[in-house]
C-alpha positions in Angstrom: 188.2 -45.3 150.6 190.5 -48.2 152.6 192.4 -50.8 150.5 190.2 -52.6 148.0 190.5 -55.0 145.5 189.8 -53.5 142.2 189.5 -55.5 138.7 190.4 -53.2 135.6 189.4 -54.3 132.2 191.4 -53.2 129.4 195.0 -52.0 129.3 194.5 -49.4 127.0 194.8 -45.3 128.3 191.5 -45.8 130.2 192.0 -48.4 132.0 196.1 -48.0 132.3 195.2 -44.5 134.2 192.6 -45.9 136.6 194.9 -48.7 137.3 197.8 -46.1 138.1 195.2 -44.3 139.8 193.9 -46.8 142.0 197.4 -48.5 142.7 199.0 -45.1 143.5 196.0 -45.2 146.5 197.0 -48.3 147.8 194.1 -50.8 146.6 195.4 -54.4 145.3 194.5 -54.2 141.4 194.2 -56.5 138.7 194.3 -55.2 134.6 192.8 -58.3 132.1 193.6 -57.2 128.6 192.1 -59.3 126.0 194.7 -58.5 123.5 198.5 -60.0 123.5 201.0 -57.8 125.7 201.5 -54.9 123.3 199.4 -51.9 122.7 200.7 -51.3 119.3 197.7 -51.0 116.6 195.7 -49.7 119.2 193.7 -46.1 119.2 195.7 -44.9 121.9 198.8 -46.3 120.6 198.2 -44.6 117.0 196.8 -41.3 117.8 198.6 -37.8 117.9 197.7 -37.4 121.2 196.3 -33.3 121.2 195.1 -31.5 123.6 193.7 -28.6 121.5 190.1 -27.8 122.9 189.4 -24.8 121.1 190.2 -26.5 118.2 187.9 -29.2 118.9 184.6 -27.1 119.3 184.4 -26.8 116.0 183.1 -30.6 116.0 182.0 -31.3 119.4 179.9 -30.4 122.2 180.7 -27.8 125.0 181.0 -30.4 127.8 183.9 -32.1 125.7 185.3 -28.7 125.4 184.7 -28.1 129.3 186.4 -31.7 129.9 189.6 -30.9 127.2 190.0 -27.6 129.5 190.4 -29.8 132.6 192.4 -31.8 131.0 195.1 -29.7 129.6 195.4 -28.4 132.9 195.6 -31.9 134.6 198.3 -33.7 132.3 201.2 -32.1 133.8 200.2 -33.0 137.2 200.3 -36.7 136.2 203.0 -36.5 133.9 204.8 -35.5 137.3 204.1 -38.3 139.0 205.3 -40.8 136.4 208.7 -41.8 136.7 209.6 -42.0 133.0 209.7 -38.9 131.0 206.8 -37.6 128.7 206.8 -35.0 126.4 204.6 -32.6 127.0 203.8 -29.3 125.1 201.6 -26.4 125.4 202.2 -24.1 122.9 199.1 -23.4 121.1 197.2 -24.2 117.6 197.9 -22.7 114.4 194.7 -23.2 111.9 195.7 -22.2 108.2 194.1 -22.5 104.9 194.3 -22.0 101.3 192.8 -19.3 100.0 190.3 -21.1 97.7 189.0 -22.7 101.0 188.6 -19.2 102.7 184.6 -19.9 102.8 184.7 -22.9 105.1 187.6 -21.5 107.1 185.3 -18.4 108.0 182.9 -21.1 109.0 185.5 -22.5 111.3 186.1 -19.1 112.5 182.5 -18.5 113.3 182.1 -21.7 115.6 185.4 -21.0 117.6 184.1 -17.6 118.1 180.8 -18.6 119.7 182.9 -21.4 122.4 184.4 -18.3 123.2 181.1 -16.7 123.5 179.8 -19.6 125.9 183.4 -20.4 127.4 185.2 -17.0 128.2 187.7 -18.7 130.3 189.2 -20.0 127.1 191.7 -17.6 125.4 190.0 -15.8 122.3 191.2 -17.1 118.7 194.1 -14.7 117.9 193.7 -13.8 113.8 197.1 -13.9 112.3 198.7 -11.8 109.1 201.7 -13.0 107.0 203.8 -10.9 109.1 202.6 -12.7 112.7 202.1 -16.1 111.1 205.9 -15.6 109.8 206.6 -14.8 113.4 205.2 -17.6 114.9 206.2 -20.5 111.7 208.6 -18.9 110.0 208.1 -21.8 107.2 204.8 -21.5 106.4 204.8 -17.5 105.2 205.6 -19.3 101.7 202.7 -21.0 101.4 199.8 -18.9 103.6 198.8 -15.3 103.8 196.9 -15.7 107.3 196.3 -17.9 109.9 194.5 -18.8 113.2 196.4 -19.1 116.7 194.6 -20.8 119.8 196.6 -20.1 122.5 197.5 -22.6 125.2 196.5 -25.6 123.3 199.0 -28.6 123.7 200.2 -31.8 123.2 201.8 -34.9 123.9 203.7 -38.1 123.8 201.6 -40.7 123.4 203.3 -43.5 123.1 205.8 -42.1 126.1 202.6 -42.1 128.2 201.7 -45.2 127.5 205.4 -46.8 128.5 205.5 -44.9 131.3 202.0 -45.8 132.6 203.2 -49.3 132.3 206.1 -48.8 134.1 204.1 -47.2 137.3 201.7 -50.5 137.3 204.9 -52.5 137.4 206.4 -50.4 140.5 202.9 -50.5 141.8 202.8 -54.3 141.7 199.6 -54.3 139.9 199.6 -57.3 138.4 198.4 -57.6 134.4 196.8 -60.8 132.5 197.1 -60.3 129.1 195.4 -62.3 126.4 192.5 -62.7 128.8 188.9 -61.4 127.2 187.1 -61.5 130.6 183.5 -59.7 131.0 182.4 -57.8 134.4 180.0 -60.4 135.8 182.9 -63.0 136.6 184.4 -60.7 139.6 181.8 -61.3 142.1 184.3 -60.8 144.8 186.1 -57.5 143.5 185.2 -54.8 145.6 185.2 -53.1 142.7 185.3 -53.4 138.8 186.7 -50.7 136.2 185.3 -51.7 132.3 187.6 -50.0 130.7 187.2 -52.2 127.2 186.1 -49.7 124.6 184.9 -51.8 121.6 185.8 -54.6 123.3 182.6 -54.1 125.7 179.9 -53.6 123.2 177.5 -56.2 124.2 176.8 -54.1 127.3 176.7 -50.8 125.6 173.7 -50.2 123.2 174.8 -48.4 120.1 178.7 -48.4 120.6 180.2 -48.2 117.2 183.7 -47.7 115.7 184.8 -45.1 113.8 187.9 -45.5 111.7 190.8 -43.1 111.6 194.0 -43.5 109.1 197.2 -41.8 110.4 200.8 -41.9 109.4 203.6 -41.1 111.1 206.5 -39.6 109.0 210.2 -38.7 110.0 210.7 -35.1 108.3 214.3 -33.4 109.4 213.9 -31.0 106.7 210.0 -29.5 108.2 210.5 -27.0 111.1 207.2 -26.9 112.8 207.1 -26.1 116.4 203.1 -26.6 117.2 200.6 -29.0 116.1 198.9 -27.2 112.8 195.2 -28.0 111.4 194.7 -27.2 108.2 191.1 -26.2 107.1 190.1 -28.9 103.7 186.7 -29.1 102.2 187.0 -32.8 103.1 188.4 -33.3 106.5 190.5 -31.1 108.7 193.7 -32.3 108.5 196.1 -32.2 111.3 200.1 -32.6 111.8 201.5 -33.0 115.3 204.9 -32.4 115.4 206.8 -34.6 118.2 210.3 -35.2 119.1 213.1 -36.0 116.6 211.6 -34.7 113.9 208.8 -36.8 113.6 205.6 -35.8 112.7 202.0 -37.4 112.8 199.2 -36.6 110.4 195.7 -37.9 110.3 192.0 -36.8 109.9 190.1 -39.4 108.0 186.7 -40.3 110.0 185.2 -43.6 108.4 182.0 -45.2 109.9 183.4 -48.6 110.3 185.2 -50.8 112.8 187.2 -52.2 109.7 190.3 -52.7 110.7 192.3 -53.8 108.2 195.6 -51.2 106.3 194.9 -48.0 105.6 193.9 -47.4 102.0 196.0 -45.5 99.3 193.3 -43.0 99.2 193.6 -41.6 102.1 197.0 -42.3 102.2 197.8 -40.4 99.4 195.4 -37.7 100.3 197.4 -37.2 103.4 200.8 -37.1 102.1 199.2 -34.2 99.0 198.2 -32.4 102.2 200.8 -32.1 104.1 203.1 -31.7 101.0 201.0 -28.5 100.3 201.2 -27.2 104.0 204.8 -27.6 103.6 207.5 -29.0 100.7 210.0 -30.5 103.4 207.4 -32.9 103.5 208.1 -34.3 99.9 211.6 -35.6 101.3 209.8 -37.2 104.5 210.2 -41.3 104.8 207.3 -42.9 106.0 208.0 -44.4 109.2 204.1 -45.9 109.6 200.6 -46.0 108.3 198.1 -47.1 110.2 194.4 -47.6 110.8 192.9 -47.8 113.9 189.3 -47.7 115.2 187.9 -45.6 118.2 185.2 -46.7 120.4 181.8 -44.1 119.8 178.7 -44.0 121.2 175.4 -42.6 119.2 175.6 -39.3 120.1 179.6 -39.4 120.1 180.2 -38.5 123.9 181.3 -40.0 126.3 179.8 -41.8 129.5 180.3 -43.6 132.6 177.9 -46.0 133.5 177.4 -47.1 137.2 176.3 -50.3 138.1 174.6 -51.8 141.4 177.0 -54.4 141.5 179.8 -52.1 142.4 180.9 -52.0 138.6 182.2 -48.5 136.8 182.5 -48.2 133.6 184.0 -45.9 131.2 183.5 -45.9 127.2 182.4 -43.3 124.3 186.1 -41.5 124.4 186.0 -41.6 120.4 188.4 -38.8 118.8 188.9 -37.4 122.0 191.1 -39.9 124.3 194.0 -37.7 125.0 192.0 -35.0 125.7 189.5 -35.9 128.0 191.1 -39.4 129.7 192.2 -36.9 132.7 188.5 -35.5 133.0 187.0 -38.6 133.0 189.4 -40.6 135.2 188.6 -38.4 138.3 185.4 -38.0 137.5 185.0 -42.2 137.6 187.3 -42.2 140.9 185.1 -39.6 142.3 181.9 -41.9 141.6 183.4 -44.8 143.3 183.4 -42.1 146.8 180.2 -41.5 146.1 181.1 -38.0 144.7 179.4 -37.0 141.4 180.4 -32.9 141.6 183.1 -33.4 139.0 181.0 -35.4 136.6 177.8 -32.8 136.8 180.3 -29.8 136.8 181.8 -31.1 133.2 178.6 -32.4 131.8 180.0 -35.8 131.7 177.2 -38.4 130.6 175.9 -40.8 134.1 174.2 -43.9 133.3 172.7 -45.4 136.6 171.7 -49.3 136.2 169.1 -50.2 138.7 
């Protein structure tokens, strides 16, 4: 594809990676971001930022799966090619439980064990004893008897990521508006456009939704965790990604509402008593933030790119999944503007054509 002019809408990971994307080939490109200049608040901004697939077929179809495999194995390719560094880890899943929720964690079990029946090319579950799980966390032999390991499951910096996506645009002269809420139709003479809005585009997208997620992000020297760690609760499945520095991030709350006003004490406390029974050091943490945020979901809560006739792309439906299958999705979309669906139909990704 020669040198084009290409309009991206929204700054967030979406439309930040297409913008790298497309600037790295050479095309002139323009980002309008409706909010100030500051992702902070937003999904991608808040989130934990795993790459756990396995883990994630528990709740999800096998063509998310399919695009979180892709995915994990794509990161470190871009991470390479940004100039700022990222954190990046790939050392598997642990999945532990209490022993009073052993019934739902066999449940757990049961669904991993069928994507493993459907997706061989994903690492088997690995069942853990005291003795391995002590091998692998040595702080968590206190508290658990047995756990789950999911090899080659990863995570990483998302707030790194995010910096040094912005940096790349800025090397790339790609030039950002902020604070401008623009809509596709008013780039008749792009060569191409990239709606990348999310929520932000729901007037084109029938059924978009958001789904609420509170997460707080704690500073605990005292915890030695070295992988992110799910831990199976009749309510929600609670999750703690460890990152650098000894911070940690801890979510799980799903709420069907674009509300996006402070996180409740509820589920704030019901976080903290989590954690705090995954591991004590956690009673000593300070609270660094808490934070709600609300993830653009379509019905069926996939994903999809929509093509238009009027050379227009766009991208939406990433819900809980962002981290995990922004890499799938962003060559799948740059293969659609060759022309090339192969990617897209090989990872099951959602196409909506408009005539």
């Amino acid at each position: 594809m020669h040198s084009q002019h290409c309009v991206v809408l929204g700054a967030g990971l979406m439309g930040r990676l297409m913008a790298w994307a497309l600037g790295a080939q050479g095309h002139k490109v323009d980002i309008h971001e409706a909010k100030p200049q500051s992702v902070q608040g937003s999904a991608a901004w808040v989130a934990a930022a795993m790459l756990a697939p396995m883990a994630e077929s528990a709740i999800t179809e096998l063509n998310v799966v399919r695009m979180g495999v892709y995915g994990l194995q794509r990161w470190p390719k871009i991470i390479a090619q940004l100039g700022e560094p990222v954190y990046f880890q790939q050392l598997g899943t642990l999945v532990v439980w209490h022993r009073q929720d052993a019934a739902e964690a066999h449940r757990f079990v049961s669904k991993l064990d069928d994507t493993h029946q459907h997706l061989p090319q994903l690492q088997a579950p690995i069942t853990l004893d005291r003795q391995a799980l002590h091998a692998l966390e040595p702080s968590l032999a206190a508290s658990f008897q047995t756990g789950l390991y999911l090899p080659d499951e990863g995570q990483l910096d998302n707030r790194q990521l995010l910096d040094a996506l912005q940096q790349q645009l800025a090397q790339q002269s790609v030039t950002l508006h902020y604070a401008s809420e623009v809509s596709p139709e008013q780039f008749t003479q792009a060569d191409w456009v990239i709606d990348c809005r999310g929520l932000g585009a729901r007037q084109d997208w029938q059924h978009l939704r958001g789904v609420r997620g509170e997460v707080l992000r704690v500073h605990a020297p005292e915890v030695e965790l070295t992988r992110p760690l799910r831990l199976i609760h009749p309510r929600y499945p609670l999750y703690i990604a460890p990152k650098e520095n000894g911070v940690f991030v801890i979510g799980a709350t799903e709420i069907e509402s674009d509300d996006t006003t402070p996180a409740s004490v509820r589920s704030s406390l019901e976080l903290l008593s989590a954690a705090y029974s995954v591991h004590k050091g956690f009673a000593e943490a300070r609270i660094l933030e808490i934070n709600a945020q609300v993830r653009p979901t379509l019905a069926d809560n996939l994903p999809a790119i929509r093509l238009h006739k009027r050379r227009c792309i766009a991208v939406n439906g990433l819900y809980r999944h962002g981290f995990l299958i922004a890499p799938a999705l962003l060559d799948a979309a740059l293969g659609l503007m060759n022309g090339n669906r192969q990617l897209a139909i090989e990872l099951g990704i959602q196409l909506m054509v408009d005539d």
